[in-house]
C-alpha positions in Angstrom: 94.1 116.4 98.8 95.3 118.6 96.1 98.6 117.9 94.3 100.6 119.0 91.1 100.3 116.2 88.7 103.1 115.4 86.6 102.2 113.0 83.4 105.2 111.1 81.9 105.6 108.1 79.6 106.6 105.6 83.2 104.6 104.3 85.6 105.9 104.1 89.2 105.0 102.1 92.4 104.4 102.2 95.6 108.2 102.4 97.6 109.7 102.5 93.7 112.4 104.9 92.7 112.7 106.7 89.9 115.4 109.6 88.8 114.2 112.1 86.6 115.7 115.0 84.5 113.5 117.9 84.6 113.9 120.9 82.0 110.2 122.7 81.3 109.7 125.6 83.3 106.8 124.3 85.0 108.0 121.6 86.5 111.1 123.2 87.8 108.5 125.5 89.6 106.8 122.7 90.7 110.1 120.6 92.4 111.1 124.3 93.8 107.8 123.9 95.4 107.7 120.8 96.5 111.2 121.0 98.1 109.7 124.0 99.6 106.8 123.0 101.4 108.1 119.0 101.6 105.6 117.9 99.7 105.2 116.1 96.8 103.4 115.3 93.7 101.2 113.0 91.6 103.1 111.0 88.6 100.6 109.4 85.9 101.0 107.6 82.9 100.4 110.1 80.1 97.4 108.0 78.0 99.1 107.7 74.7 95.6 105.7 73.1 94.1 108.8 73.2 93.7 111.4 70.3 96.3 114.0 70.5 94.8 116.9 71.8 96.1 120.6 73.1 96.0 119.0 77.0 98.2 116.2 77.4 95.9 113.1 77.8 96.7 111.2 81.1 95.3 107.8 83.4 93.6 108.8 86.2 95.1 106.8 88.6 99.0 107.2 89.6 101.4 107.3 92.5 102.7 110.2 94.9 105.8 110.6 94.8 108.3 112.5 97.3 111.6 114.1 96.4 114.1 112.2 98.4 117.3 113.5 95.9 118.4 116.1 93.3 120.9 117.8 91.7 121.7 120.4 89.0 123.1 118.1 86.2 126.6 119.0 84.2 123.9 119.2 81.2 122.0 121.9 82.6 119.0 119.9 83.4 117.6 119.8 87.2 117.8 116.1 88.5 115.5 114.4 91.1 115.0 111.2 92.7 111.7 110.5 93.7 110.3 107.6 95.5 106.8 106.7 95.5 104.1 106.6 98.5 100.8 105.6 97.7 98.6 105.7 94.5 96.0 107.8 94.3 93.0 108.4 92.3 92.1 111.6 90.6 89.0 113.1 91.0 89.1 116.3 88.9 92.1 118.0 87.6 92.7 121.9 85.9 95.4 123.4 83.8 97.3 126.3 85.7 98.2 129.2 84.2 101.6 127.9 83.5 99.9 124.2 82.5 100.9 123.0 85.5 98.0 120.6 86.1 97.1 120.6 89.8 94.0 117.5 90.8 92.3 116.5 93.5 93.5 113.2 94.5 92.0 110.6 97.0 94.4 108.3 98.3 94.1 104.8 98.0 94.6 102.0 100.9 96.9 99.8 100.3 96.8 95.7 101.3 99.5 94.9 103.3 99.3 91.3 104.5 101.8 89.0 104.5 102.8 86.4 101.6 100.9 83.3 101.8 102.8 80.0 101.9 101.0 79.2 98.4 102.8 82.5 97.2 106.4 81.7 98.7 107.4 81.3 94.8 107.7 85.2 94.2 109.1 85.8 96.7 111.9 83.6 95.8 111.7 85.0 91.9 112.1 88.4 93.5 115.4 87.5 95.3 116.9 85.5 92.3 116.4 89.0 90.3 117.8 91.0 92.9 120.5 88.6 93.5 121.5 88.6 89.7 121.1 92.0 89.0 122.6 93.0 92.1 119.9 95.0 93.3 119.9 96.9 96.6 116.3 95.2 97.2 118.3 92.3 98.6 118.7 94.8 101.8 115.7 94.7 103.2 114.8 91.2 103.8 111.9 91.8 106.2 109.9 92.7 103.1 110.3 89.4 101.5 107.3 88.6 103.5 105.6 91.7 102.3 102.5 90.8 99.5 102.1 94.3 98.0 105.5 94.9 98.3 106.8 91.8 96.5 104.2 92.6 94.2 104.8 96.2 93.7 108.9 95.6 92.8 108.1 92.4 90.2 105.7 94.4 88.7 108.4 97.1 88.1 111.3 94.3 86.7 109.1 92.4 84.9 109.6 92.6 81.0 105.6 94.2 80.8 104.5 96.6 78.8 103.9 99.8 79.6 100.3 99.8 79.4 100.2 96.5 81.7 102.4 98.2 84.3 99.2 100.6 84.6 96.5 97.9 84.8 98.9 96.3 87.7 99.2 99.5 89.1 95.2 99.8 89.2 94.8 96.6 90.8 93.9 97.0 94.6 94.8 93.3 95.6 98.3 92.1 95.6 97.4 89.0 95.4 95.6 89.4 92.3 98.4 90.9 90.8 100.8 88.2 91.3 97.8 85.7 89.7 97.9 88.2 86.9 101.9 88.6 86.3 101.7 84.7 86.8 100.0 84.3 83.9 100.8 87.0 82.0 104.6 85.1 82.4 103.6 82.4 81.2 102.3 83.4 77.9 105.5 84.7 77.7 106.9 81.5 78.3 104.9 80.0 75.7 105.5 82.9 73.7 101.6 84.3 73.5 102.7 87.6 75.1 101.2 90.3 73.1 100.2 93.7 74.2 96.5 94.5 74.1 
């Protein structure tokens, strides 16, 4: 599959939404494209550890994303909402002409079993958030029961860092993850938390 890829300083997950404001010419081209065809495109965390270079450095796994929303904003600036599909892996990427960067992208499976009893607890964190922050997540109460989804939308409210949003991203077990944010909240707890 081959896809625009659009780097930015965000990670996004799978059924997450994100606005953006868009304002270099490429990727204006690129949303006029995607709305277009009704496709969409590949967003991955730029890979700001890396030495500064003329190309933009970026992880090679992110999520597709669809347009679902946008607007031309009283600033000048396009406006999208996006919501992402499935993560993906990059195999190869170039620079267009108009450094666009298109890759070739396998997606990836997703795990999509239902909670365990012995994981009823996030479930129950996930609806005190959305409860206190009054977040439309509280909606769709079918996917309470939903591993990678519960997984997925802690993993996005969660105080993490940036670069630990990506490694959670990269994990292909939901179950996992929720061991990992676990502990990760703990040394939080504890106060421990540092980024690595």
């Amino acid at each position: 599959m081959k896809i625009p890829l659009f780097p930015l300083n965000t990670v996004l997950f799978p059924q997450g939404e994100l606005q953006l404001r868009l304002f270099e010419p490429r990727y204006i081209d690129m949303v006029s494209e995607c709305l277009r065809s009704d496709r969409g495109f590949g967003l991955c965390l730029r890979d700001e550890s890396k030495e500064i270079t003329k190309e933009v450095d970026f992880c090679m796994l992110g999520t597709y994303a669809k347009i679902i929303d946008w607007d031309q904003m009283d600033d000048g600036l396009l406006g999208i909402k996006v919501v992402g599909e499935r993560r993906f892996e990059v195999e190869n990427y170039c620079v267009q002409k108009n450094n666009l960067y298109m890759g070739n992208v396998t997606l990836l499976d997703e795990d999509d079993g239902l909670l365990p009893d012995a994981y009823k607890n996030f479930s129950q964190l996930l609806k005190q958030i959305a409860k206190r922050y009054k977040l439309p997540l509280i909606d769709v109460p079918e996917q309470f029961e939903n591993a990678a989804w519960i997984s997925d939308r802690l993993a996005e409210l969660l105080p993490f860092e940036i670069t630990t949003k990506q490694s959670l991203l990269e994990m292909n077990n939901s179950l996992n993850r929720l061991d990992y944010m676990q502990a990760l909240l703990i040394k939080i707890n504890s106060g421990e938390y540092t980024e690595s």
